[in-house]
N, C-alpha and C positions, 0 to 999 in steps of 0.2 A: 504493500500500500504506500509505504515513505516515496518507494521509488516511483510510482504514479504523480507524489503529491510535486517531487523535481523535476519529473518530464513536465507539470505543467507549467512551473518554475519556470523551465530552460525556455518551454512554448511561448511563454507569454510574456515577460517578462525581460525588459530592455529596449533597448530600437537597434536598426541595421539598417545599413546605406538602401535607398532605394535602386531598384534594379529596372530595367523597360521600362512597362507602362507607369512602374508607379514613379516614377523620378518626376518631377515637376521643377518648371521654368523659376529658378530661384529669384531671377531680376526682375519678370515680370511680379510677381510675388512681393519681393521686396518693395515695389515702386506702388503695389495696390495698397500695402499695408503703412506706407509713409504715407497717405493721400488720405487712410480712412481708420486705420488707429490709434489714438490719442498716445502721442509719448513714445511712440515705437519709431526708431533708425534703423537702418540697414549698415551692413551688408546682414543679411542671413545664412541658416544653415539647416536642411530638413533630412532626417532620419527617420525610418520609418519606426513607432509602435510593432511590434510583434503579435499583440496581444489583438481577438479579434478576425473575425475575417466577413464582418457586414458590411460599415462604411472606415476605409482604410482612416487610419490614423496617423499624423507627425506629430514631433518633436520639429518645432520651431527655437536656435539659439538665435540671439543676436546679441549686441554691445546692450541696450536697451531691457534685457531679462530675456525669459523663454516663453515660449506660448506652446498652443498645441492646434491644430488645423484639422478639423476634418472634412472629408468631400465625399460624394458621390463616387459611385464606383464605375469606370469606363463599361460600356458595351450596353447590349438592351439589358433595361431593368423591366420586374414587375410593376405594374401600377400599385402608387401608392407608399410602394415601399423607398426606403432611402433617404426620408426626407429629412436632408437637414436643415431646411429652411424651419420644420417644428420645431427639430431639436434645439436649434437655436431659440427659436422664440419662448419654449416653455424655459428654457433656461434663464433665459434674461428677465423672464417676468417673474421666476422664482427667487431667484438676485436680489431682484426689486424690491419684494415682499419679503427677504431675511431668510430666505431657507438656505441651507448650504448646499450651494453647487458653486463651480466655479465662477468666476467673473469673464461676463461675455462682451467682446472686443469691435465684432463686425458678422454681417452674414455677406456674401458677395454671388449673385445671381449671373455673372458675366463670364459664360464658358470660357472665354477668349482669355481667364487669366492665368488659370490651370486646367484647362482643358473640362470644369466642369463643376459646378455649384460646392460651394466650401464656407466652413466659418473659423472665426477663429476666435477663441477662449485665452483666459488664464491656466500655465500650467499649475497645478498643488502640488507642493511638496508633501511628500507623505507615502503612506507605501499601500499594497494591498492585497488582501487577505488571500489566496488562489483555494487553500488547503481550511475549511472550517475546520477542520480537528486542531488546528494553529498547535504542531507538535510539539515548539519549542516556547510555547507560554506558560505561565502559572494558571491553576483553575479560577483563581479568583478577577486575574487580569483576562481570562479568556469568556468568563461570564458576564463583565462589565462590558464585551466587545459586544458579546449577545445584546446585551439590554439596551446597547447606546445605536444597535441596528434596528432596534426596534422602536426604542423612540423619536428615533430620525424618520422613519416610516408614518410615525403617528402624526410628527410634528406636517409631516407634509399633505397626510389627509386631512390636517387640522389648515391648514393653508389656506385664507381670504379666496378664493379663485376670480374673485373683483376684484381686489388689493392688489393680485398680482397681472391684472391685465388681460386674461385666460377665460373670458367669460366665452369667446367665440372659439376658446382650441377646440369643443370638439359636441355632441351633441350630450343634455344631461341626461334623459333616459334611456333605457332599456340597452344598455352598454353590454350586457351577456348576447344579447340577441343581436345585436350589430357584430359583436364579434366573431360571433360564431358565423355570419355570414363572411364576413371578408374574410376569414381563414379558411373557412371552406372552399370559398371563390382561388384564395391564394394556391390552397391545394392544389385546386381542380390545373391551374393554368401551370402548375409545376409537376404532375401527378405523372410520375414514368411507371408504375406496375398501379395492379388493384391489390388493396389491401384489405379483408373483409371487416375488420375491426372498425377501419377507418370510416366502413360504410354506417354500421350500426350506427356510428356516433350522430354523424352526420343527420341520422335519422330523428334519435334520443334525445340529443344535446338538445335541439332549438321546444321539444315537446313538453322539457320536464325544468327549465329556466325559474332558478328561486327570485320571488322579486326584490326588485331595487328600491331601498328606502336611502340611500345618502346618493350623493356627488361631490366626486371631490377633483384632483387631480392625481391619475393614475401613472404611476411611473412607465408599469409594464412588464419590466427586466429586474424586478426589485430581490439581488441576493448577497449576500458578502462580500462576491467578488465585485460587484459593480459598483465599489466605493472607495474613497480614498480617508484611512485612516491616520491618523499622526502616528509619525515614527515612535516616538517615546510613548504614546499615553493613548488608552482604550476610546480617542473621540474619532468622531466620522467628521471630515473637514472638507468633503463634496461627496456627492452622490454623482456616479456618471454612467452614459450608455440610457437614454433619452429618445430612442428612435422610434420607441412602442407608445410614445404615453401617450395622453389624449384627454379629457373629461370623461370619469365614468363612476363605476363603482368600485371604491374603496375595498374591499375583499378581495377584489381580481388582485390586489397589488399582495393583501393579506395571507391569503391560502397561498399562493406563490411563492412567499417568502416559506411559508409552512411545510410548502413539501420537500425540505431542508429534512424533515424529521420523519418521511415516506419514502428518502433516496438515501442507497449507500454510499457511505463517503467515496472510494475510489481517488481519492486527493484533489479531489473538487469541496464544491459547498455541500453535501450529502453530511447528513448526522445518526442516521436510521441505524447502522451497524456498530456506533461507537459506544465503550462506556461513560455516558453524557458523564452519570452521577462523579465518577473520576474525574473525570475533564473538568467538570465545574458548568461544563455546558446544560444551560435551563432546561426542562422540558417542555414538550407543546404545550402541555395546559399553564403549566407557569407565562409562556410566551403568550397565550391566550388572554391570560389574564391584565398581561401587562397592558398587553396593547386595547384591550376594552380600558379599564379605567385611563389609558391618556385619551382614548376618544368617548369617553363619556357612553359608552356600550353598557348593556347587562351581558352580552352573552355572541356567539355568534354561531351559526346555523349548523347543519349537519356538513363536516367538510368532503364527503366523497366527492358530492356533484361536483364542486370546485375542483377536488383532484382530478376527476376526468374533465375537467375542460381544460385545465391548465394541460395536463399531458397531450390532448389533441391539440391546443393550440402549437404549443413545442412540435409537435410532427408536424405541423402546416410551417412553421420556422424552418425545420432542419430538411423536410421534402424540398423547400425553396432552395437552399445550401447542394441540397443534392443534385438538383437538377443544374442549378451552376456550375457544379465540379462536372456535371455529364455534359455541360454546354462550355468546360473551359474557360469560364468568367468569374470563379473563387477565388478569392484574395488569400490564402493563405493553406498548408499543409495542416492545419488543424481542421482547412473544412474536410476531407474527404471522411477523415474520420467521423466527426458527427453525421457524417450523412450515412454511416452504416448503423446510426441508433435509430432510424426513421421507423421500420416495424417494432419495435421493441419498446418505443415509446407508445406505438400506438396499441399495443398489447396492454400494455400498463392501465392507459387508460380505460379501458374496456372493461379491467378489474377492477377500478374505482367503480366504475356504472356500474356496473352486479350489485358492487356493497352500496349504491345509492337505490338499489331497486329498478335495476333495468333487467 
């Protein structure tokens, strides 16, 4: 398992020079960002992120500090997908309103500067979690890392969504029900075999939808590794990886976080196979708990249904992944891999719907 938790380590973890497609026009670049970043001079220098393989990621140095830039990924995309012009915007308006994400710089719409829509942010120093069994921590430093993810998750379903500008990100009702259509849809236009599980769902999911009584802003991607902690001390100092969120229901963000304690670790965020009570790591009803009292909850619902949609969602993710690696437009040797979890996720799910009463 240690050695899984290095390979993700080695995977993810660092930047390396850009190679072909992804090298991008440094002077153009420089000359956008003297024109439309406050404070920022050239000359630059861009490395790629490692980590990832949706919308490619740099390291921006310059005389000026560092930044981080993300874009579009060259070739045909899905509808929908890729947008960074959201990502930017829910981020700037969470900025705005106090939440911690990074500080956002510019968005830039003008293919002509790199080759294709990009923004650019604040880098944060800080590091981030790959392995939730966090092997080389104390139990009591590794359960305040729990708690402070999960208050950072409350704090943002607790978020103004007027306050921060976000009333138009995205519609406020029936946000299971729209979901389950656009990932179906995403399937369908990625969908290289049949998978019968994947049909049931298809079928179950949109029939048996528990209803929506909040709105908040949903992140999406909401897991350990998608944030940046401080080097010395258990705080969360940005939350990042913003491609999913949208206006919805709060839960979708919650049970996702949840099914941390329904997945084997494997040296990812999986907590299901570990000795929590050793580790110091909370359990789900403890994490249950938490997070009702920061949002002012009694209780929250039966979570199978939610596990099987978050699992069919994840196949409608990783089918998209796979059909790029079979279309030669993935950014990166970690996709091929995930693209061989694509039935196996959607098996998972299927067993969540049994236990929800399908």
């Amino acid at each position: 398992m240690m050695s899984e938790a290095i390979n993700a380590e080695e995977a993810f973890v660092g930047t390396v020079e850009p190679e072909g497609a992804d090298k991008l026009d440094e002077g153009k670049l420089a000359e956008w960002m003297s024109a439309n970043v406050a404070g920022f001079a050239g000359p630059l220098h861009l490395t790629k992120f490692k980590g990832g393989q949706s919308n490619p990621t740099y390291k921006i140095t310059s005389p000026t500090g560092n930044y981080v830039l993300r874009r579009k990924p060259f070739g045909v995309l899905l509808p929908s997908a890729h947008a960074v012009d959201r990502e930017y915007k829910v981020q700037a308006g969470l900025y705005k309103a106090g939440f911690t994400v990074a500080p956002q710089y510019g968005l830039c719409t003008d293919e002509t500067v790199v080759g294709s829509w990009f923004y650019i942010m604040g880098l944060v120093d800080g590091r981030t979690i790959w392995n939730g069994a966090m092997p080389d921590a104390a139990p009591d430093y590794r359960r305040t890392t729990y708690n402070a993810m999960i208050d950072t998750l409350a704090a943002l379903h607790n978020t103004d969504v007027a306050a921060a500008g976000l009333e138009d990100f995205g519609k406020p009702g029936n946000y299971f029900g729209r979901q389950i259509d656009r990932w179906t849809k995403q399937y369908r236009l990625a969908e290289t075999e049949t998978i019968p599980e994947v049909e049931r769902l298809i079928e179950w999911l949109p029939a048996t939808m528990p209803e929506q009584d909040r709105t908040s802003v949903v992140h999406g991607d909401y897991r350990i590794d998608n944030m940046i902690y401080a080097h010395d001390r258990p705080e969360v100092l940005a939350v990042l990886d913003w491609e999913l969120s949208t206006l919805g229901d709060p839960l979708a963000d919650f049970t996702y976080v949840a099914m941390a304690w329904v997945t084997d670790n494997g040296g990812r965020s999986g907590v299901a196979d570990l000795d929590r009570k050793a580790l110091g790591i909370p359990e789900l009803e403890e994490v249950v708990e938490r997070y009702c009292a920061a949002t002012g909850r009694d209780s929250v619902p039966d979570m199978n249904w939610y596990f099987a949609y978050n699992f069919f969602r994840l196949t409608g993710i990783l089918q998209g992944i796979k059909k790029r690696v079979i279309d030669g437009t993935a950014s990166s040797s970690h996709a091929k891999e995930q693209s061989e979890r694509v039935k196996p996720l959607a098996e998972r799910a299927w067993d969540f719907a049994v236990k929800a009463g399908a």
